[in-house]
N, C-alpha and C positions, 0 to 999 in steps of 0.2 A: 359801148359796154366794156371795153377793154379797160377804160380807164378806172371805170368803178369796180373791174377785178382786181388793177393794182392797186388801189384805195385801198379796198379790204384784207389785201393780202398786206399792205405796208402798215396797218392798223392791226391788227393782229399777229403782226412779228412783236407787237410791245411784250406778247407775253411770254417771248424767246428771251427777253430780256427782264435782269432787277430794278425794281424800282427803285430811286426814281428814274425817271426820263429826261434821255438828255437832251437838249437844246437843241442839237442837231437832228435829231428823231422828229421832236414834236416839229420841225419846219419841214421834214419832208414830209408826214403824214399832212399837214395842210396844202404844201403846194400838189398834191395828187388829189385831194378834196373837190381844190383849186380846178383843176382840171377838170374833173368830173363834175362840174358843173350843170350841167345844160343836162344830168340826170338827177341833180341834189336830191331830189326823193330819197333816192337809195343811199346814198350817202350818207344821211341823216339815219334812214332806216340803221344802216351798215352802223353806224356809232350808237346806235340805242340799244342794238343787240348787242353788240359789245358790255356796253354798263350793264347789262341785263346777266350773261353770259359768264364775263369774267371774273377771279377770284378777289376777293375784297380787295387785297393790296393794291390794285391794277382799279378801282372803280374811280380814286380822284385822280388818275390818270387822263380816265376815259373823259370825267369835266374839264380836263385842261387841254384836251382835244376840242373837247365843245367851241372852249373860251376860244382855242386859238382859229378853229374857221370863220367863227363868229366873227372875229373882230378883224382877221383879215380880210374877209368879205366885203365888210362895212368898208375899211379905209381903201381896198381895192375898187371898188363898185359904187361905194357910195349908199348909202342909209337905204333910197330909194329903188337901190337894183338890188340888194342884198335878199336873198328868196333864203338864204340859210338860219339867218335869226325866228322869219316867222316859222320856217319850217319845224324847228326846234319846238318851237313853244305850244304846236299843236300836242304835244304827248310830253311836257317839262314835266307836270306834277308826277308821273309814271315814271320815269326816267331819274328823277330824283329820288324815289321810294327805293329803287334799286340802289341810287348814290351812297342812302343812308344805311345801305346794308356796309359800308366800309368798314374799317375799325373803329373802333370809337376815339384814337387819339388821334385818326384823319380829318374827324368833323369840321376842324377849324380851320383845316384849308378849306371845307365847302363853303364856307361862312367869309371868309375870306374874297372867294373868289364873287360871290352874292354882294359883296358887298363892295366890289370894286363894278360887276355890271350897275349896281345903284349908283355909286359916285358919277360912272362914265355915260350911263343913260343908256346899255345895251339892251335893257330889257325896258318893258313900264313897271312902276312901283306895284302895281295891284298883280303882276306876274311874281316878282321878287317876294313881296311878302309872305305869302303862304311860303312860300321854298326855305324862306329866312326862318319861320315858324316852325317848318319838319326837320330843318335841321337843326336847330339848337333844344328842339324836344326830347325829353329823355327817349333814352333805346328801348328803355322794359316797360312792355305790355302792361305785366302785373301790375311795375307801380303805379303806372297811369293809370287803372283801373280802382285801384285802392284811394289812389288821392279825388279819382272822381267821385266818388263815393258820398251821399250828403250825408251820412253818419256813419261812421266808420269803426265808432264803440258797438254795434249793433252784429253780431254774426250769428251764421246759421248754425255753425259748427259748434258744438257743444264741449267740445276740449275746453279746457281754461288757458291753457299754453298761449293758444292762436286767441284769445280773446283776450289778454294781459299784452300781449303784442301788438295789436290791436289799437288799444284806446292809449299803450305807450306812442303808438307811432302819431293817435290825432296830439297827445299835448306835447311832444316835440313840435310839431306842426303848430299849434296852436299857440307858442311859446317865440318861434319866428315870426310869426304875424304879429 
């Protein structure tokens, strides 16, 4: 248990520090991972609360912790001992909802890093996909609620303001298509 107090305390000093993270940081927070093995549970626990916990700046941080036990695990251990990838993937889509609370000019390291587990085979594609999907998805609610909409000339609201609004935004829309 010791080692997975130093885990959490060596992961959570990130945010004694500005982003980004330096090269040196992110290999000892993995070789203390490393360590703590033979409890990955909590480890993984320990990095989910993190992305959950910490402030936006600090969230593609907390993916590039991911990426990095991940992939040391793998080339240390080999694809068939690596217990940290699956373990990951039991609570990814969760974990990534948090990710995409980041800034919105971070997205494209997420998309980035998504798309380097795809080139390299860390994940399977039917994992990837959906996460490729939430992240390149717009951030607002509302719009996506608007563009779902099968008619979108049609309001309940009796203003004229929000209904010129409205039926401007479907033939923008309609005019792209």
């Amino acid at each position: 248990m010791d080692a997975v107090n130093a885990f959490n305390h060596e992961l959570f000093s990130l945010m004694d520090m500005k982003p980004p993270i330096s090269r040196a940081k992110m290999i000892s927070i993995t070789k203390s991972a490393i360590k703590a093995m033979k409890l990955y549970k909590h480890v993984v626990q320990i990095v989910e609360k993190f992305i959950k916990k910490c402030k936006p700046e600090y969230k593609v941080a907390g993916l590039y912790v991911v990426d990095s036990i991940v992939r040391q695990s793998r080339h240390q251990f080999g694809m068939d001992k690596d217990v940290f990838g699956p373990r990951f993937t039991k609570n990814i889509t969760g974990t990534f909802e948090n990710l995409c609370l980041c800034p919105t000019e971070e997205r494209s390291k997420i998309v980035r890093v998504l798309n380097l587990w795809q080139k390299n085979g860390v994940f399977k594609m039917e994992i990837i996909q959906p996460l490729l999907d939430m992240a390149t998805s717009g951030s607002s609610s509302v719009a996506d609620t608007e563009m779902d909409d099968p008619d979108p000339g049609i309001t309940v609201n009796p203003d004229p303001g929000i209904t010129v609004c409205l039926l401007t935004q479907t033939q923008v829309l309609l005019s792209v298509c």
